[in-house]
C-alpha positions in Angstrom: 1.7 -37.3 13.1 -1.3 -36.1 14.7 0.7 -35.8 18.0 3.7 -34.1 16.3 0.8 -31.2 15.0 -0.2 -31.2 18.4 3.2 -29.4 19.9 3.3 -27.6 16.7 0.5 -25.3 17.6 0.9 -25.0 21.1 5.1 -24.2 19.9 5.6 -20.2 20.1 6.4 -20.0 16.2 2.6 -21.1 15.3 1.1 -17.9 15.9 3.9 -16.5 14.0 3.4 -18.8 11.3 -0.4 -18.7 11.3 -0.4 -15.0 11.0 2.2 -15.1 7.8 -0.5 -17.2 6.2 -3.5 -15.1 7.0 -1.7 -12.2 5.4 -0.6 -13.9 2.5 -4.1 -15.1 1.8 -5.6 -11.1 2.4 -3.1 -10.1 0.2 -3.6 -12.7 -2.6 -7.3 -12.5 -2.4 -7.2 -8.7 -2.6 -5.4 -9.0 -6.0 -7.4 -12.1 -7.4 -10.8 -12.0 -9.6 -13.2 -11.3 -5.9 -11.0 -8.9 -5.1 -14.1 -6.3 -4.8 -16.5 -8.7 -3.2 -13.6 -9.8 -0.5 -13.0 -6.3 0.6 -16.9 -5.4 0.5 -17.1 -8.6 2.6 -15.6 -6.7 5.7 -18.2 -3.4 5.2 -21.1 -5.9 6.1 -22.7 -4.4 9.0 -23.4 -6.8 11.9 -26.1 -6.5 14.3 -29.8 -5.9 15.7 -32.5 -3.6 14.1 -35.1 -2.0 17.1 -37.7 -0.2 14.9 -35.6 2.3 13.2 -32.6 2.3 15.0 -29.4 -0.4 13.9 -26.8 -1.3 17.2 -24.0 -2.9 15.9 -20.9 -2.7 14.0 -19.6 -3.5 10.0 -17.6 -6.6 10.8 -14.3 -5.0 9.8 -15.4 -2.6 12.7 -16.2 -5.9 14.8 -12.4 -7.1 14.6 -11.0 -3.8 15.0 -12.6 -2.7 18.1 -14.4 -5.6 19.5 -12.1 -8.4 18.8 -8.6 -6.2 19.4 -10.4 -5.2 23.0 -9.4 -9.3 23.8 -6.2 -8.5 22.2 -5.2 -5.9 24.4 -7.0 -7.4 27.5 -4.4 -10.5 27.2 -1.7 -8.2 26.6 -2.3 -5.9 29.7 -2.6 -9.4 31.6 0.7 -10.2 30.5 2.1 -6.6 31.4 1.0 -6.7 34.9 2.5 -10.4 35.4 5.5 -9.8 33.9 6.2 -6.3 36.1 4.4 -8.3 39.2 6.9 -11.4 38.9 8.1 -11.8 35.7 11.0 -10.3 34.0 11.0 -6.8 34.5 9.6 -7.3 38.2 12.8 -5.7 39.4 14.4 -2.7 38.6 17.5 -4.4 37.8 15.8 -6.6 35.8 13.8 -4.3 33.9 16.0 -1.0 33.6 18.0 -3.1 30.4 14.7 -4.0 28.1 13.0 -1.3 29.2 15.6 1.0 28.0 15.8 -1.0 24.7 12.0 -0.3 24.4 12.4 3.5 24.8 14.8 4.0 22.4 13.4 1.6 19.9 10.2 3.8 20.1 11.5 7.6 19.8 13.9 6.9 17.5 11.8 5.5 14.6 9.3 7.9 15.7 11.6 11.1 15.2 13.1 9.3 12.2 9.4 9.6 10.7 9.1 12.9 12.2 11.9 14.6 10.4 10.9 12.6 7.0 7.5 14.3 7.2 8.3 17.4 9.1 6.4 19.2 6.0 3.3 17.3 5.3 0.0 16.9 6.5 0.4 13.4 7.8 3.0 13.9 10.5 0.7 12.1 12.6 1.5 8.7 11.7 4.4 9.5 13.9 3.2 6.0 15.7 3.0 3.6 13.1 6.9 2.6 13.1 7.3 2.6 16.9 5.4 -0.9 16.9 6.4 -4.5 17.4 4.5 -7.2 16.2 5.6 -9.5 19.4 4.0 -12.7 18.3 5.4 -12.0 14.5 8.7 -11.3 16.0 9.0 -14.6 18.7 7.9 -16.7 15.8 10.5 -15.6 13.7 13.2 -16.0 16.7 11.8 -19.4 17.2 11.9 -20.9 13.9 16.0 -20.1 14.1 16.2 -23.1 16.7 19.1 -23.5 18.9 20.8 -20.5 17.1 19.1 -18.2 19.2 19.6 -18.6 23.0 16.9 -18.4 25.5 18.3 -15.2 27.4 18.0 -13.5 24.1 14.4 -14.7 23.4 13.9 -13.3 26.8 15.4 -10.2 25.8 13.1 -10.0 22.8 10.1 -11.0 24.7 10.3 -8.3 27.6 11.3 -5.9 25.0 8.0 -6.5 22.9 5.9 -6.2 26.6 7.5 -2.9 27.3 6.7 -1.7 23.8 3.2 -2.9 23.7 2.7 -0.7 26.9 4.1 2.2 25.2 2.0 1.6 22.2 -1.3 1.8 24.3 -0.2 4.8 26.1 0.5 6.4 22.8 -2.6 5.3 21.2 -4.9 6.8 24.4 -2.9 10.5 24.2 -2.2 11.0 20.6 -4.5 9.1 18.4 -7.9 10.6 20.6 -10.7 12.6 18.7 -12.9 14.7 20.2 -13.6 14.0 23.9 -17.5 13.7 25.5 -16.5 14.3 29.1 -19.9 12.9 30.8 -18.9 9.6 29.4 -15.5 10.2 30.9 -17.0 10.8 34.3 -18.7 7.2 34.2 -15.9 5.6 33.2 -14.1 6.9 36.3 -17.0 5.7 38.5 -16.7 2.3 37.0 -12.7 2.4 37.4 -13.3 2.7 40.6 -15.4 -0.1 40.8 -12.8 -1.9 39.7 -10.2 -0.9 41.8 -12.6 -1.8 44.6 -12.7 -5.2 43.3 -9.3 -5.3 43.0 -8.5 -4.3 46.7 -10.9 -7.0 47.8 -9.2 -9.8 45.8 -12.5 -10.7 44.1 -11.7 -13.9 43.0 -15.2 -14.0 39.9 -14.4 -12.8 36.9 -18.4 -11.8 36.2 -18.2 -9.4 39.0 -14.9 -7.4 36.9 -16.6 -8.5 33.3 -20.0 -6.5 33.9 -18.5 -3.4 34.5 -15.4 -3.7 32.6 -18.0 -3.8 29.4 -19.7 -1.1 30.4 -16.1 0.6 30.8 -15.7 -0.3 27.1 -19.1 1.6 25.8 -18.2 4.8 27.8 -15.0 5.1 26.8 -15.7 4.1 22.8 -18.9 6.8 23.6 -16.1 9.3 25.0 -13.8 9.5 22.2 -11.1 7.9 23.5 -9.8 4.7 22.0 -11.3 1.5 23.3 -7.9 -0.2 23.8 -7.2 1.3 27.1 -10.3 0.0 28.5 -9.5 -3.3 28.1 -5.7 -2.8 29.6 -7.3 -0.9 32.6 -9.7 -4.0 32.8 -6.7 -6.7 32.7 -4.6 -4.2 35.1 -7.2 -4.7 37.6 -7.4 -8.7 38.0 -5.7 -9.7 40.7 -2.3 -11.8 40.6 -3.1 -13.4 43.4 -5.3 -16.2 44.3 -7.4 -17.4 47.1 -5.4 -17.0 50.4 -6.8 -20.6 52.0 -5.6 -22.4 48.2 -1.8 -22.4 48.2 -1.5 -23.8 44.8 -4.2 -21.1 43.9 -2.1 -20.0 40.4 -4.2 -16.7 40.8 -7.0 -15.5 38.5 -4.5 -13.5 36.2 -2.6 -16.1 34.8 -5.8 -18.2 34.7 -7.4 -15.7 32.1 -3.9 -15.5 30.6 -3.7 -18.7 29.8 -7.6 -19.4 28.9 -7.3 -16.2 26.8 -4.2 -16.1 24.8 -5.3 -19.1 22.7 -7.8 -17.0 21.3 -5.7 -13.6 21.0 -2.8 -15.6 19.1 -4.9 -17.7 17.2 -8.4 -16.6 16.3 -8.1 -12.5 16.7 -4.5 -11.7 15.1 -5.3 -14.1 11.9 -8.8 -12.6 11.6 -7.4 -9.0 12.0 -4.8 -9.9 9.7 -7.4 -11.1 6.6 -9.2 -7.7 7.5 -7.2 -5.6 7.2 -3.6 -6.7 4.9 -5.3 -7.2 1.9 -3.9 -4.6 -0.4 -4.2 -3.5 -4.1 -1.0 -3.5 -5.6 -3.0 -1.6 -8.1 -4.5 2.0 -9.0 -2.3 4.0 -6.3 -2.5 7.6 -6.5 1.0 8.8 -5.6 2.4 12.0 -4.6 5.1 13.2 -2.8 3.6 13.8 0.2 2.2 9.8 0.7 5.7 8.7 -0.6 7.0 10.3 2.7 4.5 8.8 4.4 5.9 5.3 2.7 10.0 6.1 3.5 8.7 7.0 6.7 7.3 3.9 8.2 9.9 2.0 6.1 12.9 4.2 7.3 11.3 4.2 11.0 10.9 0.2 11.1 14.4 -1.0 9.1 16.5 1.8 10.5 14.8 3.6 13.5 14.1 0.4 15.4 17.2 -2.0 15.7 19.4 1.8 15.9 17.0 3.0 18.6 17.2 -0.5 20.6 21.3 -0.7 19.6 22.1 3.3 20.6 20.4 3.8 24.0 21.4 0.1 25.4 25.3 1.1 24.3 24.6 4.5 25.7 23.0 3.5 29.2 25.5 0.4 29.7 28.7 3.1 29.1 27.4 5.5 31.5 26.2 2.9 34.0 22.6 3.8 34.0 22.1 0.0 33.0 23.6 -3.3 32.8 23.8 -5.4 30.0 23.1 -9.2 30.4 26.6 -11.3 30.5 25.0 -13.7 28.0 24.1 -11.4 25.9 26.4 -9.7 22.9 26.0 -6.3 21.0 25.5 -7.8 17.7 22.4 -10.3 19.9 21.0 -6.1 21.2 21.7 -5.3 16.9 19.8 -8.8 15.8 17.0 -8.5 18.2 16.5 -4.9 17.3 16.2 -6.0 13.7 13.2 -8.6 14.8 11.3 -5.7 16.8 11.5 -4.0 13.2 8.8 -6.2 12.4 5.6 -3.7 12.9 2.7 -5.7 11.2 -0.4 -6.2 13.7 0.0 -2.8 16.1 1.5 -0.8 12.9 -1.6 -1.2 10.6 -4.2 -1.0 13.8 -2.2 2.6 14.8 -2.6 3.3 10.7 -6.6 3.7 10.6 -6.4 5.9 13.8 -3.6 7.9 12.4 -5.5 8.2 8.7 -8.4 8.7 7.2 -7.3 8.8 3.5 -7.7 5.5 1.8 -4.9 6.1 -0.9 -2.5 7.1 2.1 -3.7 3.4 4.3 -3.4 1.9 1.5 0.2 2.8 0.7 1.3 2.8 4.7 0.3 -0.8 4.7 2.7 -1.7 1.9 5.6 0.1 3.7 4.6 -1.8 6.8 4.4 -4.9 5.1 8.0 -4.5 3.3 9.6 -3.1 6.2 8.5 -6.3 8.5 9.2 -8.8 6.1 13.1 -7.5 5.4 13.5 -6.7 9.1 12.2 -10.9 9.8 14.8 -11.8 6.7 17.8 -9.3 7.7 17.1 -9.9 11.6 16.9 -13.9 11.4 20.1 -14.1 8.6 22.3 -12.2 10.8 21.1 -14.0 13.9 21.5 -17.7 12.2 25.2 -16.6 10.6 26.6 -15.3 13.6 25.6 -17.7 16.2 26.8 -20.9 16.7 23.4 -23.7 17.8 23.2 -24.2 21.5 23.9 -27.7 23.0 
């Protein structure tokens, strides 16, 4: 027993599966009895008093922009390794998922567009071009056999791609105001890391002290955090010691020490922060239902279209090849899963808005959209393949 839980957390449908059940309990306890004093519970403020001054952060805050910094560090790990040596290390390789990535981001986003082209939140143009990659693998795992490995593949370089294009959207479109002298240091101390890289620097202190420091100048220039901790985790080298030939490198050693956390401490924790939802007291008008058909439109239709149109396309016309072991309807069934938005969708939602009724509401689309994109996605994926032996 005990060994059989063993391989069930370390299996790639655990985080999935551990995330599902953070949500559901955010969402049930923000329509029980505590409801008020659970969603008060994140607004506690969390730090030091010096004499009048507090530094810290309400622990909602914490998660968001503390915690989601070791997100995205593990996820611009995995970036770099997988366009270093994994699967999109090629051109070849990577011109297929990469494509799949583009369209399933500018469709769902120009789906949204046009939905909202006449209101005043037209900016959430970001929330359905999202994948929730460990949502989506866990879903794709728990089908078994009846989804092969090249298309789990698929799905996985697919996600890295779009995670790439979700931090590059969040750094140019979801900035405020910019403090340029806080910019200027965060050059100087990108440089220090480039430095490090060049050299091969082989302690992780020597990048960690001024890859923090990165993170308080950019947060203090107005530009979103995230991209600090992808420029920290673009700058650890791949490589390891040149006298160790076993040496796995210090990138996949922070990889592997840090996605435990990423998966199963920060996504569940960001999930009871920031899912809970009253299903109660909405103040509706048209111009927040738009934002609703938007996200929901973007994420059922836009996604698995986008992913489905532009692969079609760009095999016809030979810009790229599609797998041999991989069908249209597997392109269709894997652009279904990347419909499921959830983590990046609601973290890109309290950049995009400030109103609380119009949050409130995009989470709800966000959390229908995912859960019939993982029903519709896995059904057609089960029915039409046969298990592998």
């Amino acid at each position: 027993m005990f060994k059989r839980l063993c391989q069930l957390t370390h299996s790639e449908s655990f985080g999935g599966i551990l995330l599902f059940i953070a949500t559901l309990i955010a969402i049930l306890m923000a329509n029980s009895a505590i409801s008020s004093d659970f969603l008060h519970f994140w607004e506690y403020k969390l730090g030091i008093h010096i004499f009048d001054f507090f530094i810290g952060f309400s622990l909602h805050h914490w998660i968001n922009e503390v915690l989601m910094s070791l997100f995205f560090f593990t996820v611009g790990l995995e970036i770099k390794r997988e366009f270093l040596r994994g699967e999109l290390s090629g051109l070849q390789k990577a011109s297929f998922p990469i494509i799949a990535a583009v369209g399933g981001m500018l469709i769902p986003a120009s789906l949204y567009l046009v939905i909202n082209i006449n209101g005043d939140y037209s900016h959430g143009f970001g929330i359905p071009m999202a994948t929730d990659i460990a949502f989506a693998l866990g879903v794709a795992s728990l089908l078994g056999s009846r989804i092969s490995t090249s298309l789990k593949l698929f799905l996985v370089t697919l996600a890295v791609v779009d995670d790439l294009g979700a931090v590059l959207v969040i750094a140019f479109f979801y900035t405020g105001e910019i403090f340029w002298s806080y910019l200027v240091i965060s050059c100087a101390l990108i440089i220090v890391l480039i430095i490090l890289h060049y050299f091969r620097v082989q302690i992780f202190i020597c990048y960690l002290i001024p890859g923090v420091l990165l993170w308080l100048c950019i947060y203090a220039s107005g530009i979103h955090v995230t991209i600090s901790a992808v420029i920290l985790a673009f700058s650890i080298p791949i490589d390891g010691k040149k006298n160790k030939k076993n040496d796995p490198g210090m990138l996949e050693r922070l990889e592997h020490l840090f996605h435990p956390y990423s998966v199963y401490l920060v996504m569940p924790l960001f999930a009871l922060a920031n899912a809970g939802v009253r299903f109660d007291g909405f103040a509706i008008d048209l111009e927040s239902m738009q934002v609703f058909f938007g996200i929901l439109v973007g994420l059922m239709l836009g996604k698995p279209f986008g992913i489905f149109l532009l692969c079609f396309i760009c095999d016809k016309i030979k810009i790229a090849k599609k797998p041999e072991t991989l069908l249209w309807r597997h392109i269709f069934g894997a652009g279904l899963l990347a419909g499921i938005g959830f983590t990046m969708s609601i973290f890109v939602t309290h950049l995009a808005f400030d109103n609380q009724e119009v949050i409130k509401l995009a989470k709800v689309a966000i959390l229908c959209a995912s859960f019939l994109a993982a029903l519709i996605g896995s059904a057609l994926l089960f029915f039409m393949n046969k298990p592998s032996k």
